[in-house]
N, C-alpha and C positions, 0 to 999 in steps of 0.2 A: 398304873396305880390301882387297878383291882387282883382284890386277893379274899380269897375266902377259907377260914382256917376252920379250925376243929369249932368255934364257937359262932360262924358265919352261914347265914339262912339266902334261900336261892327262892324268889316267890315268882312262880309263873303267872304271869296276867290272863293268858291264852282266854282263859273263860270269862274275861270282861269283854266280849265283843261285841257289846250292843252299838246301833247307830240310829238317832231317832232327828228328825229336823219338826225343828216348829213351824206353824200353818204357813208363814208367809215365806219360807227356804230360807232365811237370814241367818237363820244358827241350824247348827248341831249340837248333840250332845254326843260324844263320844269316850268309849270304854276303855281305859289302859291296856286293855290286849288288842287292840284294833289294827291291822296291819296298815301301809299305804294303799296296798291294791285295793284293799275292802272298803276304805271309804273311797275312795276316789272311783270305783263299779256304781257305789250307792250314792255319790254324787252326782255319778251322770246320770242315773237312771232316776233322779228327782229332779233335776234340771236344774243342778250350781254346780258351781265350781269353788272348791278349797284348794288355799295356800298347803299342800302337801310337798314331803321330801320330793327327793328326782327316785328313789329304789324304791321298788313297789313292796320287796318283800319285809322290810324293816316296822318298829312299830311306831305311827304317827304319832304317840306322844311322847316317845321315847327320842327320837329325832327332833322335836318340837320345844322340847324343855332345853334342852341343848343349841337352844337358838333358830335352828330351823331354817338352815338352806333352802330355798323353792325358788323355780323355776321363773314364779310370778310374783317375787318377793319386788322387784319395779313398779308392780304395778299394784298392790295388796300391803308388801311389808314381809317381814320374817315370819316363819311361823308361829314363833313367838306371839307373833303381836297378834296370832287371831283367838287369843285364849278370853274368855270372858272371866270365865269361872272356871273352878276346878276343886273337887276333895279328895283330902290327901289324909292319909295315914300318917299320923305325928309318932315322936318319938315314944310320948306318952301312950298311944295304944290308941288315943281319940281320933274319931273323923272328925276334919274340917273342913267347913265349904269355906270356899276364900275367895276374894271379889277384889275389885280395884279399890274399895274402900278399906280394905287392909292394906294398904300402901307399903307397908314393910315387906310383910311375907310374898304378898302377890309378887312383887318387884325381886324378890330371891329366885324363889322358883322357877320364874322366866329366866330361866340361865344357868342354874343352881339346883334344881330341885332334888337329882340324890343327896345332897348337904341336908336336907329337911323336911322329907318323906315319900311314900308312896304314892303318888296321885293316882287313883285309882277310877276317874271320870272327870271331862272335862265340856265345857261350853264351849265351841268358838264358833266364827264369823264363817257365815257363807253367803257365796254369791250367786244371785238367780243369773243364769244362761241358758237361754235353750240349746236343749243337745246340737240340735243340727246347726248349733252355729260356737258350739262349745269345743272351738279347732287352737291347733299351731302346726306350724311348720316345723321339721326339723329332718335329722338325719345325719349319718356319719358320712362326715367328707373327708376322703386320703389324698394327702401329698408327698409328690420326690422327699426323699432324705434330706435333698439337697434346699432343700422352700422351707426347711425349720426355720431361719432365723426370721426370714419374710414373714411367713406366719407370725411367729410370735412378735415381727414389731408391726403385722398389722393391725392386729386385736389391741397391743398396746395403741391406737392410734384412733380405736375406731370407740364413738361415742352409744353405748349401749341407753337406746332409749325404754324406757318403763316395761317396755313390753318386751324386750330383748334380753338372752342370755347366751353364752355359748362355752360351751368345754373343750379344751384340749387333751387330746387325749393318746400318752404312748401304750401299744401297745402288740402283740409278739402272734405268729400263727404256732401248731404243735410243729412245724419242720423248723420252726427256729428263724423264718424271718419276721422282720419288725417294723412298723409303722409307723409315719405320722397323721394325726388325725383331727377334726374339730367337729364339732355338732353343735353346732349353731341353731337356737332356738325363736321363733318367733310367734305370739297370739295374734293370729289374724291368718290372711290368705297364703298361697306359697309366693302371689306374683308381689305382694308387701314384702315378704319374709326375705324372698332375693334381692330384689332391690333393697333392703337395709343392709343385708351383709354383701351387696354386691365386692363389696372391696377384699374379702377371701376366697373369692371365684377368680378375680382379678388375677389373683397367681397364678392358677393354673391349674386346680387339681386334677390328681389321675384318676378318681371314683368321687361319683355323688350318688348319694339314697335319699338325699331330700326328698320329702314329700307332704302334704297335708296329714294330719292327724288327729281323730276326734280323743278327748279330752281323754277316757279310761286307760288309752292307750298310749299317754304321753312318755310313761316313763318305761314302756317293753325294751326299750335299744338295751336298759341297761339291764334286763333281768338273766344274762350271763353271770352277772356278778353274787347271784341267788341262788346260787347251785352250794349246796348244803353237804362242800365236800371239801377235806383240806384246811391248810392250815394258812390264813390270812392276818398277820400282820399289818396294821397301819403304819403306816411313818407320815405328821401332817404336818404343813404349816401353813400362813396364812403371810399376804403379801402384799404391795400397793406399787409394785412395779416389775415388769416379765423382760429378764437381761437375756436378750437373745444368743450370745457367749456362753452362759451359763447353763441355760437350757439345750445348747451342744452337748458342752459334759457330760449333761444329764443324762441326753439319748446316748452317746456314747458309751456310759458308763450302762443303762438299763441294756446294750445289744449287747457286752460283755456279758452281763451276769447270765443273761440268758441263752444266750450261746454256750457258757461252762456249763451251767447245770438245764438240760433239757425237761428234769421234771419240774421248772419253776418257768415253764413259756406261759400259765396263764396269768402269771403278773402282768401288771401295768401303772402309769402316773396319771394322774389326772386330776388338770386345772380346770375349777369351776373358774368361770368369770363373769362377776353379777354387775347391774347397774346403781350403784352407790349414790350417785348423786339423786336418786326418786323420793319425794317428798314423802314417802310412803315408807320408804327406808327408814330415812333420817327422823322421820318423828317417831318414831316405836321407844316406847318405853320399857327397861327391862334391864335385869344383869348382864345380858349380852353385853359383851364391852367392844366388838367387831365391828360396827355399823360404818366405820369408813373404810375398810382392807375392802379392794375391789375380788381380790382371788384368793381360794381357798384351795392348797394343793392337800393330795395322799399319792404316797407311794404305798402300793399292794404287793408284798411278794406272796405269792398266791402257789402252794406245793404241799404234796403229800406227805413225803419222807422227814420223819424227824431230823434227819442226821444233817440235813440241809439248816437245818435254825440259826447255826451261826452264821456264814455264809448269807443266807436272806435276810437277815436283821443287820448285817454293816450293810448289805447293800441299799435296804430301806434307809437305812441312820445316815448312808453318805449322801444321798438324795436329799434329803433332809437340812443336812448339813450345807450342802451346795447352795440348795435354796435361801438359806436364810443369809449367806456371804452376800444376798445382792436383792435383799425383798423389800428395802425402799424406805423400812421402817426408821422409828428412832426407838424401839423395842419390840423384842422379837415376840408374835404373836400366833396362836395357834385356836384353831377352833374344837373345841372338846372333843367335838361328835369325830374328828378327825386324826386325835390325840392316839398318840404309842400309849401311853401310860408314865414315861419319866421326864416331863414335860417339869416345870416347876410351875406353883401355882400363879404368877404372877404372869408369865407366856399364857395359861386360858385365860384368866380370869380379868387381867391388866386390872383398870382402874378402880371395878367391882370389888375388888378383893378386901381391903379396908373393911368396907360396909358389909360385906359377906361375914366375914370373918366374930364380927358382933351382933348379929344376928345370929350364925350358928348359939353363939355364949345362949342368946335369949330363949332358942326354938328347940334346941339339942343340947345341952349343957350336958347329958352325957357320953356324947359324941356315941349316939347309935349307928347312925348311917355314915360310914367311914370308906366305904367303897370305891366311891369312884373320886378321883382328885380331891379327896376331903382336905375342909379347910378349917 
């Protein structure tokens, strides 16, 4: 659902990249072009940690407005929820500073915000750690072909406590073979971090790179996916149950597609899987409407060649489609940041939508920002 026509404006943040923390590291103030690597450098090297994406190279408020997958959302919340303040470029052409005593707009925003402007700086929540103790565990763990279903009904089985997350992750070399994968994350030491997920070691896998890791360098595993080259399709959904049958298909179907077309091996799937039940979760305030789906999937078909586009969009769309035959829900839901674009507004937005939709009437009445899943 984005489109930019002859009458459609494209505004670069890049040059909002200030980062400033107040005397005591509790907050930052950060600038709409702010990458995640750059605050999370200027995090460690002031000694907190923020609730940031897992991609280093994306922009932290641009991920953030969008609800805000993180790593340590068990243990903090969504990113969402570490916003204090924020101003925003309204329709009108005004800056607003916006606070939780605007209860309306603030609570759009959080979930919503292209619906209702440009935030162009934001307040949020930091937490003092000293670097040398500002660590997790993590790393990519491979299994046989054959331990897919294992895996995915161990992770369905295993209780992810506040400080725990882990991804599943399919995904292909350039000769064309393909993997299965998890990266299992934990806040604390490696000999915690295994013994929590002892129970995916249990299987058996054929590689581990667990290891400790200090905090700037939490999310490098994934900075493959930051190569600034090609053409990456989303296909997302979002899910509260992982059917090990289906998730066959799935690999089956992802070693087909990449087997026919050799320029689409850097695709891949990948299930985040968060802890939901953290009180830290659950109480965040916000249009986020997701706060109980434990997993948030995307399928990436990741290729140079135009002439591949139809071919990598059914295969994202059937991936897509598979998942949601068997995601546990009682309506099918999707997380934005993870969204194709033909998503229908009621999959992002779920029960938000109502109250969104009457607030656009009050803050946009003439529907400027139509961009991205406008409602």
């Amino acid at each position: 659902m984005y489109f930019v026509d002859q009458c459609g404006i494209v505004i670069n943040l890049a040059g909002l990249d200030g980062i400033t923390f107040n005397a005591n590291k509790t907050e930052a103030t950060v600038g709409g072009g702010v990458l995640v690597k750059a605050l999370n450098n200027a995090a460690y090297n002031n000694d907190v940690r923020v609730a940031a994406a897992t991609c280093s190279c994306i922009g932290f408020l641009g991920a953030t407005l969008g609800g805000g997958l993180t790593r340590v959302a068990g243990l903090y919340g969504m990113s969402v929820d570490q916003l204090l303040s924020v101003d925003v470029v309204m329709a009108s052409g005004n800056i607003v500073h916006v606070e939780p005593s605007n209860d309306d707009l603030f609570w759009a925003i959080k979930g919503a915000a292209p619906n209702f402007g440009i935030v162009t700086s934001a307040v949020v929540k930091t937490y003092p750690v000293p670097s040398a103790e500002n660590i997790a565990w993590q790393g990519l763990v491979t299994f046989a072909d054959e331990d897919l279903e294992d895996l995915i009904d161990t992770i369905n089985d295993l209780y992810l406590d506040p400080n725990m997350q882990i991804d599943i992750i399919l995904s292909a070399t350039a000769n064309g073979s393909t993997s299965v994968n998890a990266v299992p994350f934990f806040v604390g030491s490696a000999s915690d971090g295994r013994a929590a997920f002892q129970s995916i070691f249990d299987i058996g896998p054929v590689s581990d790179t667990t290891s400790e890791v200090s905090y700037q360098n939490w999310s490098a595993f994934a900075d493959y996916a930051c190569e600034d080259s090609g053409r990456k399709p989303a296909y997302g959904v979002s899910m509260s149950n992982l059917d090990p049958p289906t998730w066959r298909l799935v690999y089956e179907g992802f070693q087909t597609f990449v087997a026919a077309n050799p320029g689409a091996r850097n695709s891949s799937v990948i299930a985040e899987n968060y802890p939901i039940n953290s009180t830290a979760v659950q109480n965040g305030v916000s249009s986020f409407p997701w706060r109980n789906v434990k997993t948030h999937v995307a399928a990436y078909p990741w290729y140079a060649d135009a002439s591949l586009d139809s071919v990598a969009n059914a295969w994202g769309s059937s991936v897509r489609d598979l998942l949601r035959s068997s995601d546990g829900l009682s309506e099918h839901a999707n997380y934005v940041n993870f969204a194709h674009g033909d998503e229908s507004l009621q999959d992002v937005y779920g029960t938000s939508l109502p109250r969104l939709q009457s607030l656009k009437k009050q803050y946009d009445p003439g529907n400027k920002f139509n961009q991205w899943f406008p409602i």
